[in-house]
Every structure is written in C-alpha cells, then in structure tokens.
FIKOLZA-1660 file (N, C-alpha, C; in steps of 0.1 Angstrom, whole numbers, plus 5000, padded with zeros to 4 digits):
% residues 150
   i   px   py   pz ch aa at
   1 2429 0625 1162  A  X  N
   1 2424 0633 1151  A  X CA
   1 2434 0643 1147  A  X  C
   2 2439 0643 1132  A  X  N
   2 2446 0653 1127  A  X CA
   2 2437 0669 1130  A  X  C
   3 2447 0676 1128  A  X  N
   3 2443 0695 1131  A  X CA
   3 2450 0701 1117  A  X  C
   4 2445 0705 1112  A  X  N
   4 2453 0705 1098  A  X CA
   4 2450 0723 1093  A  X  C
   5 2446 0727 1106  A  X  N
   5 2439 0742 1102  A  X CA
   5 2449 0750 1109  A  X  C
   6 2460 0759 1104  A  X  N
   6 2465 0765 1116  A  X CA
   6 2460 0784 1108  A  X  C
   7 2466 0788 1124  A  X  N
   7 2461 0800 1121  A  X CA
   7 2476 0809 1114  A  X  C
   8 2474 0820 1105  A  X  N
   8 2481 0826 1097  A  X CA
   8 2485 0836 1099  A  X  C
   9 2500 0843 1102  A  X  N
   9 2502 0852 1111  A  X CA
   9 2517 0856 1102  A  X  C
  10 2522 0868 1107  A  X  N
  10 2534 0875 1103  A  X CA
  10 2543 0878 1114  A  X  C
  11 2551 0875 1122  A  X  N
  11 2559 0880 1133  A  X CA
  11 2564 0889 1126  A  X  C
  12 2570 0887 1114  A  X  N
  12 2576 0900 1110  A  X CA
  12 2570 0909 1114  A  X  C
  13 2558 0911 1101  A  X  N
  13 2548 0924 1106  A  X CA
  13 2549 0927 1119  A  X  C
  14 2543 0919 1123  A  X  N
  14 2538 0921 1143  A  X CA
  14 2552 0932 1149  A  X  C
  15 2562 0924 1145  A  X  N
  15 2576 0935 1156  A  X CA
  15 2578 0948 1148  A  X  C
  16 2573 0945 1131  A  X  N
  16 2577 0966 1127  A  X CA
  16 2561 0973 1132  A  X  C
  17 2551 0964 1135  A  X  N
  17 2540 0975 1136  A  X CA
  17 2543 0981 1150  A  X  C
  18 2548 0969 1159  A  X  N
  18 2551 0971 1174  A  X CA
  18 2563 0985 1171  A  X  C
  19 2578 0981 1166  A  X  N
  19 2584 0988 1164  A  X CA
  19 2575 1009 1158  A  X  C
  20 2574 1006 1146  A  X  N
  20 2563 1020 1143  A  X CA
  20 2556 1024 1155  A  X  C
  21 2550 1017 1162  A  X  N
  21 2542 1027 1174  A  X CA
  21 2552 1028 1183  A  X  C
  22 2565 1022 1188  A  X  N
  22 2566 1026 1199  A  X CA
  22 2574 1039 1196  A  X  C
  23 2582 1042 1181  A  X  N
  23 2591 1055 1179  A  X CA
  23 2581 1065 1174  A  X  C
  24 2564 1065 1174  A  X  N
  24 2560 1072 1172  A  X CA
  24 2558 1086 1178  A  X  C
  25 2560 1096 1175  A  X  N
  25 2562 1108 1180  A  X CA
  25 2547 1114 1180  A  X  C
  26 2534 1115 1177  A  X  N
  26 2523 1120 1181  A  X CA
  26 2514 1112 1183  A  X  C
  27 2510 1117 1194  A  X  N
  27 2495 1107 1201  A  X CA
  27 2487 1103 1192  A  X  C
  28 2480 1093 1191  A  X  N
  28 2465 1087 1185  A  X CA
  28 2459 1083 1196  A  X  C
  29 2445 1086 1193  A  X  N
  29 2434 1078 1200  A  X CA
  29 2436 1064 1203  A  X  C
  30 2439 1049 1212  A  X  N
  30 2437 1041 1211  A  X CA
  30 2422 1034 1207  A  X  C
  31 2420 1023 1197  A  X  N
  31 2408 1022 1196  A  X CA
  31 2401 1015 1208  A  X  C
  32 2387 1016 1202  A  X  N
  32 2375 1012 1217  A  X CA
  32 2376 0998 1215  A  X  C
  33 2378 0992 1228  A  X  N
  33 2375 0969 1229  A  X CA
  33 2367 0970 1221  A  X  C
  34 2364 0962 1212  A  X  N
  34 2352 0955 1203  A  X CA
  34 2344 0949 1212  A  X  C
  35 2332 0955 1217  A  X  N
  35 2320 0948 1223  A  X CA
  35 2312 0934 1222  A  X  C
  36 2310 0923 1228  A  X  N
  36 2303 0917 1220  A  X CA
  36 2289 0920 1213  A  X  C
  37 2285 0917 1201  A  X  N
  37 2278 0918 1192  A  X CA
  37 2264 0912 1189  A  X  C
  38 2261 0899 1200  A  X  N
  38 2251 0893 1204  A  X CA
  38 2247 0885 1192  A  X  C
  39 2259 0881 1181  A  X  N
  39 2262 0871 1169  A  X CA
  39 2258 0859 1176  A  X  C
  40 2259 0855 1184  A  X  N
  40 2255 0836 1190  A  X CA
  40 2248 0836 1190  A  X  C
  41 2233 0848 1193  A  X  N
  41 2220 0844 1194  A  X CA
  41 2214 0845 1208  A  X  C
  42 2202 0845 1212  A  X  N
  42 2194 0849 1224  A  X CA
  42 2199 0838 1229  A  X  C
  43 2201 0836 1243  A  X  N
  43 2202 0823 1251  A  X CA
  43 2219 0826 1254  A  X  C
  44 2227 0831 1248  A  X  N
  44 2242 0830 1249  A  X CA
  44 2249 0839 1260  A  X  C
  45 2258 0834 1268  A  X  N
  45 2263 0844 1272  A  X CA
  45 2280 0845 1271  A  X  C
  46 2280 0856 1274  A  X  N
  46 2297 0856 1275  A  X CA
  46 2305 0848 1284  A  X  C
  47 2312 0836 1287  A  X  N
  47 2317 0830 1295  A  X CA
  47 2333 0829 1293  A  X  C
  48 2338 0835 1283  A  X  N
  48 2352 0843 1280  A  X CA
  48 2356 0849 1271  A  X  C
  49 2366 0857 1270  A  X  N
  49 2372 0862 1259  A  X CA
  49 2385 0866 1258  A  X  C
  50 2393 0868 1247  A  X  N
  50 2403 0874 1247  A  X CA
  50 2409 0886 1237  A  X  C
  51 2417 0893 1240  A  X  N
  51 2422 0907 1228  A  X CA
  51 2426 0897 1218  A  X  C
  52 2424 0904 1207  A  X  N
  52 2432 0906 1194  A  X CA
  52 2437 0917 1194  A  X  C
  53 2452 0917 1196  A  X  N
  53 2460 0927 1204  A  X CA
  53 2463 0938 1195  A  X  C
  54 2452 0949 1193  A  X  N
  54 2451 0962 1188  A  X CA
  54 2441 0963 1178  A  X  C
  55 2432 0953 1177  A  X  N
  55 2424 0947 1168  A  X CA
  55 2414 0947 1169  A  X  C
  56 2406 0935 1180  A  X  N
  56 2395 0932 1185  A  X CA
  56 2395 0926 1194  A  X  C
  57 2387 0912 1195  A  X  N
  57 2381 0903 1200  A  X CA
  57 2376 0892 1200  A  X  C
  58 2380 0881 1206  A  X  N
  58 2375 0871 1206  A  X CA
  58 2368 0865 1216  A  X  C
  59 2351 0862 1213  A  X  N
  59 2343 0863 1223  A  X CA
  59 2340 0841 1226  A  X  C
  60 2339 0840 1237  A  X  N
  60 2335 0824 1235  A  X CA
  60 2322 0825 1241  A  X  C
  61 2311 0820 1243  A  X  N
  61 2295 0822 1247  A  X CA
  61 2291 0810 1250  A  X  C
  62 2279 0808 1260  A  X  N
  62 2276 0795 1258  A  X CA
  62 2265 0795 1265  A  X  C
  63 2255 0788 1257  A  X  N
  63 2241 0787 1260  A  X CA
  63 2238 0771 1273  A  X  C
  64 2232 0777 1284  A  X  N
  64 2228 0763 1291  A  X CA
  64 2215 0754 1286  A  X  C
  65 2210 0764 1278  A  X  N
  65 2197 0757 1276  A  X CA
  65 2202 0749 1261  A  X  C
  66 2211 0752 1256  A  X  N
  66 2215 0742 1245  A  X CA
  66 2225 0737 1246  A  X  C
  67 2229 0736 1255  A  X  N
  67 2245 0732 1255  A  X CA
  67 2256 0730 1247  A  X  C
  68 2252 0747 1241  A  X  N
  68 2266 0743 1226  A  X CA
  68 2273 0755 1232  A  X  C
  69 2281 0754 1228  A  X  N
  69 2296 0773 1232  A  X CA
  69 2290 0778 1214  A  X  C
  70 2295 0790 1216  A  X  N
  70 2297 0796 1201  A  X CA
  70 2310 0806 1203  A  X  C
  71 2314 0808 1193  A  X  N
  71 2329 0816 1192  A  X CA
  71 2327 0826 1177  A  X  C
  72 2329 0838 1185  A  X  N
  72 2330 0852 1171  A  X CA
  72 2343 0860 1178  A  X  C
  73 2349 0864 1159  A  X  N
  73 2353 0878 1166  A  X CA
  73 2353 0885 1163  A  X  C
  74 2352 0897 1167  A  X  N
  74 2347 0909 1163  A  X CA
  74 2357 0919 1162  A  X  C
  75 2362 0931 1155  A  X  N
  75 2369 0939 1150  A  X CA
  75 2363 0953 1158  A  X  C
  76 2381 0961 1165  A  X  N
  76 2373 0975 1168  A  X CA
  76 2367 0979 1164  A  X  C
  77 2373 0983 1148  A  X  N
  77 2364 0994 1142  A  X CA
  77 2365 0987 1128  A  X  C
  78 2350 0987 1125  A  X  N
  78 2346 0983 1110  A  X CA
  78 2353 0987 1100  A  X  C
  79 2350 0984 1094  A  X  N
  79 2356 0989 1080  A  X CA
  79 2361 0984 1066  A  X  C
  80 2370 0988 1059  A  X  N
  80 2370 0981 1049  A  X CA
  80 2370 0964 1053  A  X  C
  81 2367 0953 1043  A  X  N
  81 2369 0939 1045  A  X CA
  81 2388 0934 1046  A  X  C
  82 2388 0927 1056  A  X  N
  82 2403 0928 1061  A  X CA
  82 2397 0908 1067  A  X  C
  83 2414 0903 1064  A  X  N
  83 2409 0887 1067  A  X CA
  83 2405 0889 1090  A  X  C
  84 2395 0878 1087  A  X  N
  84 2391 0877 1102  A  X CA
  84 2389 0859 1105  A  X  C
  85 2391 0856 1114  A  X  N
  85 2387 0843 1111  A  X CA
  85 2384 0839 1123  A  X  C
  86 2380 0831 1132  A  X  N
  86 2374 0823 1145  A  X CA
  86 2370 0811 1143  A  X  C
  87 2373 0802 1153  A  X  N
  87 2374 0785 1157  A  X CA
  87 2369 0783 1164  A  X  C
  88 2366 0773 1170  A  X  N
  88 2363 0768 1176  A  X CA
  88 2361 0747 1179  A  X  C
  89 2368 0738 1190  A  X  N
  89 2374 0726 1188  A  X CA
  89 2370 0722 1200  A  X  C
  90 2366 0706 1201  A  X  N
  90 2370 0702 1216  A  X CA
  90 2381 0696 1219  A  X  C
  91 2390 0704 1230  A  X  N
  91 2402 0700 1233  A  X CA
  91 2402 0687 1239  A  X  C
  92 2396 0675 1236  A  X  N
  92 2400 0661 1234  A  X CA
  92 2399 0657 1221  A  X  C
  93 2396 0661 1215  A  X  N
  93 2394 0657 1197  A  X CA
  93 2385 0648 1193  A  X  C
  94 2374 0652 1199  A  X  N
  94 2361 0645 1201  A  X CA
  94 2355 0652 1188  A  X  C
  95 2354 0663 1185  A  X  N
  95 2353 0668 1173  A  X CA
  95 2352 0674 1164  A  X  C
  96 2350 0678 1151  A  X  N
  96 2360 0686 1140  A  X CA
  96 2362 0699 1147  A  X  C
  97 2375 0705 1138  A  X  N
  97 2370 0718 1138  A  X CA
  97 2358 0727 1136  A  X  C
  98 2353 0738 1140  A  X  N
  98 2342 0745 1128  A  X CA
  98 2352 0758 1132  A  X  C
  99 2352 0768 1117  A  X  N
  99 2354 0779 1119  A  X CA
  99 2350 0785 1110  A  X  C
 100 2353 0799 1105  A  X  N
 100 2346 0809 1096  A  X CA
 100 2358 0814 1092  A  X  C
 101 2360 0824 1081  A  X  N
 101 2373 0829 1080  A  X CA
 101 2370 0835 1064  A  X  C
 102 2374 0851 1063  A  X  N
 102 2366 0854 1050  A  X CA
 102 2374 0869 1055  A  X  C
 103 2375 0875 1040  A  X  N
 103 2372 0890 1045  A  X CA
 103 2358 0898 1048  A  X  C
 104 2359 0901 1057  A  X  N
 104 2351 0907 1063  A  X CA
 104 2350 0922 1073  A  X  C
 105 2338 0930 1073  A  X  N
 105 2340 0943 1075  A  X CA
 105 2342 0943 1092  A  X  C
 106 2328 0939 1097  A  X  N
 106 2328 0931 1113  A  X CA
 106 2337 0926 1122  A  X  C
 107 2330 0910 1118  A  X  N
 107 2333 0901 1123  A  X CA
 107 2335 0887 1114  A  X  C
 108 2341 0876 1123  A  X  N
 108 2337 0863 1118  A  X CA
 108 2331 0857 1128  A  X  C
 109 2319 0843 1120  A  X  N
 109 2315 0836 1135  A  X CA
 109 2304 0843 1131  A  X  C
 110 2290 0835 1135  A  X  N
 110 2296 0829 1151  A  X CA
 110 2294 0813 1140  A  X  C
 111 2303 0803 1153  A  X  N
 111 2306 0791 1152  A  X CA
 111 2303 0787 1160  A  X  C
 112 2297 0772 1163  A  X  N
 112 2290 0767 1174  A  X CA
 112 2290 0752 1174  A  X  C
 113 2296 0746 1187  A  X  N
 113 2299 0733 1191  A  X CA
 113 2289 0730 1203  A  X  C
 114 2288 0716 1199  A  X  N
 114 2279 0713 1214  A  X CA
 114 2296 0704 1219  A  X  C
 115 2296 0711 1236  A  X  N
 115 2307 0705 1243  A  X CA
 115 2300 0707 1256  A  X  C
 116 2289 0705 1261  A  X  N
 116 2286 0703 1275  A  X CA
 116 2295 0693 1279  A  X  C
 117 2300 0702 1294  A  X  N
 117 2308 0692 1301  A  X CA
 117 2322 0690 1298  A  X  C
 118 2322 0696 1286  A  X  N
 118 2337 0693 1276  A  X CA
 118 2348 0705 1276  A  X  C
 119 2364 0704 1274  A  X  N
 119 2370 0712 1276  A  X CA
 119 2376 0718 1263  A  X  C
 120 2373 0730 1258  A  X  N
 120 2372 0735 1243  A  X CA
 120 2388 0742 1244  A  X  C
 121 2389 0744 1229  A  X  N
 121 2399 0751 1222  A  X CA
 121 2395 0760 1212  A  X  C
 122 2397 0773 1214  A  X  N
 122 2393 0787 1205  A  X CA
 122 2406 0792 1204  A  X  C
 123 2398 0806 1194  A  X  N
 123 2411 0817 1191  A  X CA
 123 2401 0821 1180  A  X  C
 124 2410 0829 1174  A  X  N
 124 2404 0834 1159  A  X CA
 124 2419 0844 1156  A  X  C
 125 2415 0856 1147  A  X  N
 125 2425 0864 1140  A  X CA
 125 2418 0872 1131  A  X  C
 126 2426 0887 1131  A  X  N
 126 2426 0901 1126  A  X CA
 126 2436 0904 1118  A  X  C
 127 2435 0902 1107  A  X  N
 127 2449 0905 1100  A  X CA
 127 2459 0895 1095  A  X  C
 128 2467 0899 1104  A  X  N
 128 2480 0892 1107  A  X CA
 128 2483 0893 1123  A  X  C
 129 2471 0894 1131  A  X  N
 129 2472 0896 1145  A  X CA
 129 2463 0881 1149  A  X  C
 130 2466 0872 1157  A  X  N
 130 2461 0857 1164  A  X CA
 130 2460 0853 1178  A  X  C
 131 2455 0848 1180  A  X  N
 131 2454 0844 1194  A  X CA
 131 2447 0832 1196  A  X  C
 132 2451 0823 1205  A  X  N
 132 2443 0808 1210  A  X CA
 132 2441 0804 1222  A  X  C
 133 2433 0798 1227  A  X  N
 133 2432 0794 1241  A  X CA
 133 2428 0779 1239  A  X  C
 134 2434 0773 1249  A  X  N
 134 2437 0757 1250  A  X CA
 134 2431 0754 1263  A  X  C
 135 2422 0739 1261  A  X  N
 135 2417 0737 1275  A  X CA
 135 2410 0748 1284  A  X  C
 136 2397 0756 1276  A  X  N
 136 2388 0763 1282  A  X CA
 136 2377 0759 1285  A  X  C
 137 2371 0766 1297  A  X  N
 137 2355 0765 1301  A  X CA
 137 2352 0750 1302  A  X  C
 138 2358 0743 1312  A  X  N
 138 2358 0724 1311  A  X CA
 138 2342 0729 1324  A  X  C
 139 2343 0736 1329  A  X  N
 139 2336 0738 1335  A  X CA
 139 2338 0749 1345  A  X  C
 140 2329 0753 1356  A  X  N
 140 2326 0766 1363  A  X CA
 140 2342 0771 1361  A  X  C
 141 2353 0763 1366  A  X  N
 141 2361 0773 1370  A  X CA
 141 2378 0768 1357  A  X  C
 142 2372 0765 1345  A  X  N
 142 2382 0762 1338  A  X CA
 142 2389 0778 1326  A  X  C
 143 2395 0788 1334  A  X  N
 143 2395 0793 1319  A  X CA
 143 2406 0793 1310  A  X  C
 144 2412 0784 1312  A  X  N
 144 2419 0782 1299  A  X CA
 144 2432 0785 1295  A  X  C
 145 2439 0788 1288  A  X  N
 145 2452 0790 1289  A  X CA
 145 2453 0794 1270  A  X  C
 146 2464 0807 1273  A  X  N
 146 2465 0813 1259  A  X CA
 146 2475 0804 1257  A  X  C
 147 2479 0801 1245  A  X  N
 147 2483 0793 1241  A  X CA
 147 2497 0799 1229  A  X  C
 148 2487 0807 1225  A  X  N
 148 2494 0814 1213  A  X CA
 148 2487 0827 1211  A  X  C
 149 2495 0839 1210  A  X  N
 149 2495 0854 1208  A  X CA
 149 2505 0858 1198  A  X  C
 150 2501 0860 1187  A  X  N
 150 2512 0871 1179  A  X CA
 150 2502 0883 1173  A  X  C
% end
C-alpha cells in the first residue's frame, strides 16, 4: 500500500525557535501538557501518548468494547486557529490512512481505526512541530517506537 500523506514540518523553524529560547534572558511560564479531552468518546481509554514538543499532545485511546484505537491532538493552550493535524494507520498496511488536519483552535481528531490485535502507526502535528510512532499498542505490552520528532 502506497502512504502518500506525510507530515509537514520546518527544521529550520524548529533550530531558531530552539535557538530564541535558549539565548533568552527572562523566564516565562512553561505551558501546562494538554490533557486529554475525552474527543474518542465514552468507552475510550488512554493506552498512549506522546509531546508535541512545546505544543501539545498526542493522545492514542482504545476502546475494548469496540475494538477500534482513536487518535487526537490536542494543543496546550487554545487559541487562535493554528494548523493541527493527527493520523492514524495500521502498521502492516492493512489499511488506509484516516486523519483530520485543518486549522483549528483545540484540537484535531478524533480519528478511529478498528485494529484489534493489530500493530498501529500514529503521530499528528502543531504548527510546524511533528511527531510519529511506528509499531504501537500490537498488544498489552507493545508501545511503540517514535519514529520521527521535529
């Protein structure tokens, strides 16, 4: 199965924003983890997540009574609509992608695969900030491997 979706990022950006904070001379508040937001629905739970490194969150959930995952991510702090996007795949290419991707104030997602039993591939993105995880949640003790962080 082709993958024809990648996710969209700036290294540039990434090393002056890194750069600007670290020669910064007065403290700011770091923002608060973006909580999950209970976007999947009753029955879901959190079975992993990862930072969106200064950003938010990417949450993966997964219901036993339906045996689908869902994937959102959610943004520290709201605010104006800024691009967000979240995925979700099964990492044997069993099948499509689904994702969401929009400006948005929140979050994106939720997105939802039936993969009982199956070993998924997520991420999403804040900006020009990304993250992926490859070969997740195959089962009790699979979690997965980042794959890609900028």
């Amino acid at each position: 199965m082709k993958r024809s979706r990648a996710i969209a990022g700036s290294a540039v950006l990434a090393v002056a924003g890194l750069a600007t904070m670290a020669t910064a001379t007065t403290a700011t508040a770091a923002p608060t983890a973006a909580a999950y937001n209970g976007a999947c629905g009753s029955g879901y739970r959190v079975v992993n997540s990862v930072p969106v490194t200064g950003k938010g969150t990417v949450y993966l959930t997964y219901s036993a009574k339906t045996g689908k995952n869902c994937v959102v991510t959610v943004r520290n702090s709201p605010g104006k609509p800024v691009y967000v996007y979240t995925y979700l795949t099964a990492t044997d290419g069993s099948s499509d992608w689904v994702y969401d991707s929009g400006q948005y104030t929140t979050y994106a997602g939720p997105v939802y695969l039936p993969a009982k039993g199956r070993c998924v591939d997520w991420g999403g993105a804040i900006e020009t900030v990304s993250v992926s995880v490859s070969g997740s949640n195959c089962g009790r003790m699979a979690p997965g491997v980042v794959t890609h962080r900028r």
